[in-house]
C-alpha positions as a Markdown table, in Angstrom:
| # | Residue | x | y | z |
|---|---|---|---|---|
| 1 | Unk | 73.0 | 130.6 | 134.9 |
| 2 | Unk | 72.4 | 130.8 | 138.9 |
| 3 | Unk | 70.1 | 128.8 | 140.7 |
| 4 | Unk | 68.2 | 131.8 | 142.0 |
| 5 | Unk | 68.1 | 133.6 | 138.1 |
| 6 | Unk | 66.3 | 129.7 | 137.0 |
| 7 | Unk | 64.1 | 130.0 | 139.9 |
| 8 | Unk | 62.7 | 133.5 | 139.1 |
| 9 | Unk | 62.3 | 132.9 | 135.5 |
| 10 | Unk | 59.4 | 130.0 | 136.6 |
| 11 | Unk | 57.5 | 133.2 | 138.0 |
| 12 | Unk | 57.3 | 134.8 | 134.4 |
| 13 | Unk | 54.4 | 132.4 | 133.5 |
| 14 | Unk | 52.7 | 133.4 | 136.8 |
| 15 | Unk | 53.0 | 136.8 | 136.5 |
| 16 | Unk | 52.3 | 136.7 | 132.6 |
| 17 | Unk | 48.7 | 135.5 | 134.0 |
| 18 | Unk | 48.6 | 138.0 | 136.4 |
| 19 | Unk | 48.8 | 140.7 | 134.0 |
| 20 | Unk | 46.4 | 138.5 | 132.0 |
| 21 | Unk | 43.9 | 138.6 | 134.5 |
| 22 | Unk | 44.4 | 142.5 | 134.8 |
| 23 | Unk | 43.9 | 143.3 | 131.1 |
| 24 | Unk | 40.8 | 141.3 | 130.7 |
| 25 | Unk | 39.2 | 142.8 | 133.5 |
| 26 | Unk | 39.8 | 146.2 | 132.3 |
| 27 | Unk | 38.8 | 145.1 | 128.6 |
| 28 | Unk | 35.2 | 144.0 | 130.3 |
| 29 | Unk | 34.7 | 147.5 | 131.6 |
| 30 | Unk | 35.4 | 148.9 | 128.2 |
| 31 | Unk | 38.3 | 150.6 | 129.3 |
| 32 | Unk | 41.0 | 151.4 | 127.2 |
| 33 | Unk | 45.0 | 150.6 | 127.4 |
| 34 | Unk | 47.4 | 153.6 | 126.9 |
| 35 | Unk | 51.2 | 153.8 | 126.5 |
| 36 | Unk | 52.5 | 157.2 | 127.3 |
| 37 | Unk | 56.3 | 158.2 | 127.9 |
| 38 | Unk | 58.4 | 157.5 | 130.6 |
| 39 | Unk | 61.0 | 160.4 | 130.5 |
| 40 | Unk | 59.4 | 163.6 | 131.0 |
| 41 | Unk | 61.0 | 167.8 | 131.3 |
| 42 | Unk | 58.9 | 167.5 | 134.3 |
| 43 | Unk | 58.3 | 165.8 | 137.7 |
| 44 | Unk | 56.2 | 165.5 | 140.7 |
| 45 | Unk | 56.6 | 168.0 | 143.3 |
| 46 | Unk | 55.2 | 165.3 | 146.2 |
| 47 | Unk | 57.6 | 166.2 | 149.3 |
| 48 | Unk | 58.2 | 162.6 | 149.9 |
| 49 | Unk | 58.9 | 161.0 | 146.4 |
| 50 | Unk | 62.7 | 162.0 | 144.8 |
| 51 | Unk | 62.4 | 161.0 | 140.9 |
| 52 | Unk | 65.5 | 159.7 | 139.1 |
| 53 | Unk | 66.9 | 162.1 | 136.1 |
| 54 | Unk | 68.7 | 161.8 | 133.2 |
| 55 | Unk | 70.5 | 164.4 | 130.5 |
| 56 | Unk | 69.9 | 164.6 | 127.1 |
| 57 | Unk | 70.9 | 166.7 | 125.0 |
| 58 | Unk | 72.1 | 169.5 | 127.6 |
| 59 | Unk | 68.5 | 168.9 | 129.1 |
| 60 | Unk | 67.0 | 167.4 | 132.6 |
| 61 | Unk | 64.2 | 165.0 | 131.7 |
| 62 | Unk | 63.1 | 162.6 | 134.9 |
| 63 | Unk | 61.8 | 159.3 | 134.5 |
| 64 | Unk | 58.5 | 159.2 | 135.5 |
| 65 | Unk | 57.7 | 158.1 | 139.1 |
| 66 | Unk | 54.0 | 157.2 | 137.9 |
| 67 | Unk | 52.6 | 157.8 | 134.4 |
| 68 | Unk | 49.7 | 159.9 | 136.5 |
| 69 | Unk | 50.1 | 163.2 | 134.6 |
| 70 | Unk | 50.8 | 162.2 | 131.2 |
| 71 | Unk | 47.7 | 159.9 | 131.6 |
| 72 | Unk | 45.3 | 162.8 | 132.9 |
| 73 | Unk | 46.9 | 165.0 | 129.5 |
| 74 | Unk | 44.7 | 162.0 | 127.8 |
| 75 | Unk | 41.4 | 162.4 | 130.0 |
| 76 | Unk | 42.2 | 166.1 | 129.4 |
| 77 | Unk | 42.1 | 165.3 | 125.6 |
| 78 | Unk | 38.9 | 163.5 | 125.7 |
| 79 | Unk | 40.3 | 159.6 | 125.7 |
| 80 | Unk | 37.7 | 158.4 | 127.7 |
| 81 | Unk | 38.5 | 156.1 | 130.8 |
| 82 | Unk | 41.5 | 154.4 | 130.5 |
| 83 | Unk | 44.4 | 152.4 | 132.0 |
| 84 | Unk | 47.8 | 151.2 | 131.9 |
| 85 | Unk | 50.9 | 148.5 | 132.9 |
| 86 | Unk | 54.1 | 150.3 | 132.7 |
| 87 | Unk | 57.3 | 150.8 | 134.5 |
| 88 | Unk | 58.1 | 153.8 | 137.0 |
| 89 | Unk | 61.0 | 154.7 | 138.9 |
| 90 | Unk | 61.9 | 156.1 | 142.0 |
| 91 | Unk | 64.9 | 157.7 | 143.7 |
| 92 | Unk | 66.4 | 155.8 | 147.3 |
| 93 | Unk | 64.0 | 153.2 | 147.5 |
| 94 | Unk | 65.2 | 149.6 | 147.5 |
| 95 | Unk | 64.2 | 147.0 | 150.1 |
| 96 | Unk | 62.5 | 143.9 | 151.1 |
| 97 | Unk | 59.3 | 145.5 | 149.6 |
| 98 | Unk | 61.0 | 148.6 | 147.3 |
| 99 | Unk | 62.6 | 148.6 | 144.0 |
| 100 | Unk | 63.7 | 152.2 | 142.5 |
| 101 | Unk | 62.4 | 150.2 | 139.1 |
| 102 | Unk | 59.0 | 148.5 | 139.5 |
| 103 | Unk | 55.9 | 147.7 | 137.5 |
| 104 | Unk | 52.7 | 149.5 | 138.1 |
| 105 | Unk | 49.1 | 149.7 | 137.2 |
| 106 | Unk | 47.4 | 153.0 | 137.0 |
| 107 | Unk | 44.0 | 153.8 | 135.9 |
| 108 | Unk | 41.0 | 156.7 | 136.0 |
| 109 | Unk | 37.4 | 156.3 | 135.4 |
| 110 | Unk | 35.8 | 159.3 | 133.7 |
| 111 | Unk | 32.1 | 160.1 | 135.5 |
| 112 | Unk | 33.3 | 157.8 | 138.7 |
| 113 | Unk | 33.1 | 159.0 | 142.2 |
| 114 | Unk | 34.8 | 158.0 | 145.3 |
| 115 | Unk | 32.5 | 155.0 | 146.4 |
| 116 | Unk | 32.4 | 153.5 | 142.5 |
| 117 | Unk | 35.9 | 153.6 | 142.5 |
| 118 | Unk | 36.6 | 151.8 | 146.0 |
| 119 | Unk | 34.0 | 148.9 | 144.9 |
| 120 | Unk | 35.6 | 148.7 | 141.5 |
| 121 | Unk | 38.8 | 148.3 | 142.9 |
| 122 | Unk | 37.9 | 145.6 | 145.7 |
| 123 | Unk | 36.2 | 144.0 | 142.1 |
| 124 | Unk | 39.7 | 143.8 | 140.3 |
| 125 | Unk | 41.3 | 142.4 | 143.2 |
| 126 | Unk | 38.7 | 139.5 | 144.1 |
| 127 | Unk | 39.2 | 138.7 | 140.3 |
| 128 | Unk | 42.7 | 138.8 | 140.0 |
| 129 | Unk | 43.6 | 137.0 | 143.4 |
| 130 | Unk | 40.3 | 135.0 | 144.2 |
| 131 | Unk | 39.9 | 136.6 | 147.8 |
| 132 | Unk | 37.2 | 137.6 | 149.5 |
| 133 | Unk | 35.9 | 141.6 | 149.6 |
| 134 | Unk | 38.4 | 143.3 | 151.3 |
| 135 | Unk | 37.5 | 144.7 | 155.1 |
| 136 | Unk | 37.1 | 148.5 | 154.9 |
| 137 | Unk | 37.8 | 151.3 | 157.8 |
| 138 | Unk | 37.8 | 154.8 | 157.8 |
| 139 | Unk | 41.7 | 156.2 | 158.7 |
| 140 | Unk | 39.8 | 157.8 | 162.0 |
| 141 | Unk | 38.5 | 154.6 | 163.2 |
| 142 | Unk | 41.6 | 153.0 | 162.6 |
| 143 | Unk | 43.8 | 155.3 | 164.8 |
| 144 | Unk | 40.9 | 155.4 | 167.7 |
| 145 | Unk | 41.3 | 151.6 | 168.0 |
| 146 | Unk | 44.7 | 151.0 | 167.3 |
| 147 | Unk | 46.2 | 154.3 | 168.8 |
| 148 | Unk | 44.1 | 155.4 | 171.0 |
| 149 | Unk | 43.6 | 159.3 | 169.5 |
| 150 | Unk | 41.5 | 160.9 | 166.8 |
| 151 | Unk | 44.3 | 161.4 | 163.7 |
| 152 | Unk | 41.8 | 164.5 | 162.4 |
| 153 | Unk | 42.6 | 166.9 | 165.7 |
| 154 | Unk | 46.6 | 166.4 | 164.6 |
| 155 | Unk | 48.2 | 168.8 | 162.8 |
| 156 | Unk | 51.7 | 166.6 | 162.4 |
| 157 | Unk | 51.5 | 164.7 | 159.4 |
| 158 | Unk | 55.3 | 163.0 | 160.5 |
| 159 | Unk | 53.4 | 161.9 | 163.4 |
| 160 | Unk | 50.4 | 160.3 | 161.8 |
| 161 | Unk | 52.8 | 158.4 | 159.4 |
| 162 | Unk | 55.3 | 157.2 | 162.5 |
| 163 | Unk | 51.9 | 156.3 | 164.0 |
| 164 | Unk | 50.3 | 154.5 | 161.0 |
| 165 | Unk | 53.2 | 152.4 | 160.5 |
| 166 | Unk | 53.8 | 151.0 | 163.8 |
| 167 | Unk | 50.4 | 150.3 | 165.5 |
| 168 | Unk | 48.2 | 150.3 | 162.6 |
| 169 | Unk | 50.1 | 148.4 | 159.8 |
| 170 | Unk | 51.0 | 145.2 | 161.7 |
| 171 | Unk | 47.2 | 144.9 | 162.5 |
| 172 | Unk | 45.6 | 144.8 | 158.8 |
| 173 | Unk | 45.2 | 141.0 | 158.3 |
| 174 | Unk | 44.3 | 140.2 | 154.1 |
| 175 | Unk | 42.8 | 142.9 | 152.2 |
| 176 | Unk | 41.8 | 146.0 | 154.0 |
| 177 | Unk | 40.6 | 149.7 | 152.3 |
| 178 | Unk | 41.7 | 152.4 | 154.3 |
| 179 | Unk | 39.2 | 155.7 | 153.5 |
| 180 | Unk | 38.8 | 159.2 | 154.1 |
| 181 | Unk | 42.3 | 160.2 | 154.6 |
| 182 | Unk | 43.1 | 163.4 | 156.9 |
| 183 | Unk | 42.8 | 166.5 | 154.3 |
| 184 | Unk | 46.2 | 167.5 | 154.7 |
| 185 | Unk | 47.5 | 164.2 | 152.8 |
| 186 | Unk | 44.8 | 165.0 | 150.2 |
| 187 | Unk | 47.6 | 164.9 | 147.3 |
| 188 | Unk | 45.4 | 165.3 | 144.3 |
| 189 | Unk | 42.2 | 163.9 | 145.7 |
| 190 | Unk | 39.0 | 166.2 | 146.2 |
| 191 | Unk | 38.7 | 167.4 | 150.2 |
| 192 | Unk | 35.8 | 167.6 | 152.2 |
| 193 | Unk | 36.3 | 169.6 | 155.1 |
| 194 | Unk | 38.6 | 167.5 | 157.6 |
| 195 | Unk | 39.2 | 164.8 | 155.7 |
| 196 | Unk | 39.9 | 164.1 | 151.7 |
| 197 | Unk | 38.0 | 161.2 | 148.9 |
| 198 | Unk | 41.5 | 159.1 | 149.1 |
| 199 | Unk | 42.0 | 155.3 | 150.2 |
| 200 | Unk | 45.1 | 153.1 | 150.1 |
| 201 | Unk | 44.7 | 149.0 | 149.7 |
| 202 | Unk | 46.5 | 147.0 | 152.0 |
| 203 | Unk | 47.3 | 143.0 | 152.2 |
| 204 | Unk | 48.6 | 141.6 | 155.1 |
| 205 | Unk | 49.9 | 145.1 | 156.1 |
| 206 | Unk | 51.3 | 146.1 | 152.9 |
| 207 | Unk | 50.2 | 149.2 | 151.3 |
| 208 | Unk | 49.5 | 148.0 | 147.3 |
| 209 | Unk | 47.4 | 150.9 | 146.0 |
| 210 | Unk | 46.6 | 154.2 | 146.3 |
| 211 | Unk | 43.2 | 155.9 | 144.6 |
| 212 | Unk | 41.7 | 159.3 | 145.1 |
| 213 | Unk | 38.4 | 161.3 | 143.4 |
| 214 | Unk | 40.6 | 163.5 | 141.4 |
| 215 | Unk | 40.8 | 167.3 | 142.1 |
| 216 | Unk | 40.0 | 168.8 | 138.7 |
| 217 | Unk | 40.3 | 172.4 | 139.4 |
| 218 | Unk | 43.3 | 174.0 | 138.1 |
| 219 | Unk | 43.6 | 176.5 | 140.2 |
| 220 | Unk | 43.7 | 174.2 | 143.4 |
| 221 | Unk | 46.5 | 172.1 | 141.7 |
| 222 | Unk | 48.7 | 175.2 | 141.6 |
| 223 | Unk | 48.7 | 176.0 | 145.2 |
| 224 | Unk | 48.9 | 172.7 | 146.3 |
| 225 | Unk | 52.0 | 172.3 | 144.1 |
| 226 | Unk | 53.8 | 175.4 | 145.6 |
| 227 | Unk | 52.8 | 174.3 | 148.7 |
| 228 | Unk | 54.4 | 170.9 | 148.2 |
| 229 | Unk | 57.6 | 173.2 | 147.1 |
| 230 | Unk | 57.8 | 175.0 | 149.9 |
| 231 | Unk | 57.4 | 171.5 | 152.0 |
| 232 | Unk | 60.4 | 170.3 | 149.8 |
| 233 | Unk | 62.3 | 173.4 | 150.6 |
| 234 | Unk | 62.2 | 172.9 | 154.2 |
| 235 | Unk | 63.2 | 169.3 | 154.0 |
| 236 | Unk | 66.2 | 170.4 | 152.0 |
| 237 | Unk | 65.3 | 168.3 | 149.1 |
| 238 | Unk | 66.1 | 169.5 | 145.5 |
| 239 | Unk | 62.8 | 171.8 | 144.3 |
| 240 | Unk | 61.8 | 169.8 | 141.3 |
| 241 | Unk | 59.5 | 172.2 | 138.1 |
| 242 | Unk | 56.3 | 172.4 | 137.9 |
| 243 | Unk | 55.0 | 170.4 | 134.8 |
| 244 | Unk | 53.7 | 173.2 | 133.0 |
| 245 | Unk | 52.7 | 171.1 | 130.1 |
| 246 | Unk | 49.9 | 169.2 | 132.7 |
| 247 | Unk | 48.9 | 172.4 | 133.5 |
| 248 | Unk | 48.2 | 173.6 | 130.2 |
| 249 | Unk | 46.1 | 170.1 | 130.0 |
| 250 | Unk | 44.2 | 171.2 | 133.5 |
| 251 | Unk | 42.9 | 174.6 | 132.0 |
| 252 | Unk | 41.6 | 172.4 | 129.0 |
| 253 | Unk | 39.7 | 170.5 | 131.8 |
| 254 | Unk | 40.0 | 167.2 | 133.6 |
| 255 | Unk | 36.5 | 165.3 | 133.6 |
| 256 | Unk | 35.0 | 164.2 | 136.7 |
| 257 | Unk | 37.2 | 160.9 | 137.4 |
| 258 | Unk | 38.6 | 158.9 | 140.1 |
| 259 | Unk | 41.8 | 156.7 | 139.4 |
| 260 | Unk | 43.9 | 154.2 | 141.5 |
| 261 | Unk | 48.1 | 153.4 | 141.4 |
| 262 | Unk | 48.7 | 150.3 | 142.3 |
| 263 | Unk | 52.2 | 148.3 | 143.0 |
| 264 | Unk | 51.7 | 145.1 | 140.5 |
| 265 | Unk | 55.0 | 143.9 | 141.3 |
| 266 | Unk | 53.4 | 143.3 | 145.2 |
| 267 | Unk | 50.4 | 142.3 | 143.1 |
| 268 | Unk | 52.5 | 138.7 | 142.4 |
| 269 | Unk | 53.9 | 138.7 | 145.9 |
| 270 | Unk | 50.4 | 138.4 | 147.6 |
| 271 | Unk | 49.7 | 136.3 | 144.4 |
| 272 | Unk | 52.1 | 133.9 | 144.7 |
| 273 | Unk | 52.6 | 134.4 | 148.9 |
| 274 | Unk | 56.2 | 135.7 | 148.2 |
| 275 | Unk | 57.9 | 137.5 | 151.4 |
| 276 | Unk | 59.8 | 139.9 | 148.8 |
| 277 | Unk | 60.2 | 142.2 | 146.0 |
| 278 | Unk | 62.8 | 140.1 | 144.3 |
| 279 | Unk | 60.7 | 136.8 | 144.3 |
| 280 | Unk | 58.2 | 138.3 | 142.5 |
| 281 | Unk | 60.3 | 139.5 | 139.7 |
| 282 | Unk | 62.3 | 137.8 | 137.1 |
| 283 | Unk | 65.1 | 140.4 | 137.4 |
| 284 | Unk | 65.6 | 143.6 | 140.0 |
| 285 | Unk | 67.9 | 146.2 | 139.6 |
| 286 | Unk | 71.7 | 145.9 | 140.6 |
């Protein structure tokens, strides 16, 4: 056995209390654990996320690259609010701080809005890492003092990215929320007017989570599905189904709720002030 393989196996005790720590904060807020599946006939139509795929059978199925729609099919159902550890999977991302396999927590709390979930969010993290509440700026604020223009006059979403990654990342020292995203990256989250009820977590200038209010109207999910197809089509990436099946769940109707993704394997590294993906993990993908 390699040096490096002994190493990383001392981090399964650490991470094991991680996801400890995790479970037993979700179990005090009487929230409940769900397994759902990870292949699906079905993926996410998100411009900027390529899902990996598989054939059975004579059929696509695409591992999932969150377990966000299966999970709302449950809210849909009437499971209450609920949560889960699981693995997801994404296509051409592997890096200092990417793994196309990677652990992550995702959860939604039925009859919570935009500022419950933010607090309950900073909550889990002060619990799980011991920190301090996390510093909090509106995305506006953020490009006014860092970049010197208001990011809700632009139209260019490339440029706001380019522009969020080189002036604003390197300045986020320990936790920060980042809220009220520009409406055109609303994803699933409700708008309201210019900007949209979404927030990313960062540490030390590494994005770890990503939360909205959900959009519940079924409607609104269809257009801005076929708008992320069209985006797709432009980019020349493959154009990726419509999961009909979360649709169906959508005209049943998705409660009130606001839910978070977060990155647990980047969890560990700020955890355990680890510089990479692969220290934080027993085993990564070869």
């Amino acid at each position: 056995m390699s040096h490096a393989l002994k190493s990383n196996i001392g981090l399964l005790a650490e991470r094991a209390k991680i996801l400890h720590k995790i479970r037993q904060f979700f179990s005090e807020q009487n929230t409940l654990e769900v397994e759902t599946p990870l292949l699906a006939s079905a993926s996410i139509t998100d411009p900027y996320l390529n899902p990996l795929s598989l054939i059975y059978d004579k059929q696509t199925y695409y591992l999932q690259t969150s377990p966000e729609y299966a999970m709302k099919r449950l809210l849909c159902a009437g499971s209450g609010s609920i949560y889960q550890i699981c693995k997801a999977f994404r296509n051409d991302e592997k890096g200092r701080i990417h793994e196309p396999e990677f652990t992550m927590l995702e959860w939604y709390m039925v009859d919570f809005n935009y500022e419950d979930i933010i607090n309950q969010t900073d909550q889990l993290l002060r619990y799980v890492l011991g920190c301090k509440p996390a510093q909090r700026f509106s995305y506006q604020e953020l490009f006014i003092k860092y970049a010197g223009f208001d990011p809700l006059e632009i139209s260019d979403d490339y440029l706001l990215d380019v522009t969020f990654n080189s002036k604003i990342e390197p300045n986020l020292d320990g936790v920060v929320i980042v809220y009220d995203y520009p409406a055109s990256q609303a994803a699933l989250s409700k708008s309201r007017g210019k900007v949209c009820d979404r927030f990313e977590v960062y540490i030390n200038g590494i994005e770890l989570a990503n939360g909205y209010h959900e959009l519940t109207d079924p409607k609104e999910h269809r257009i801005r599905f076929e708008n992320d197809l069209k985006k797709r089509k432009e980019l020349g990436y493959p154009l990726l189904p419509i999961d009909e099946n979360f649709m169906s769940a959508l005209e049943v109707g998705l409660p009130d709720c606001a839910g978070v993704a977060l990155g647990v394997d980047r969890l560990v590294m700020a955890a355990l002030k680890k510089n990479q993906i692969s220290d934080a993990v027993a085993l990564v993908v070869t």
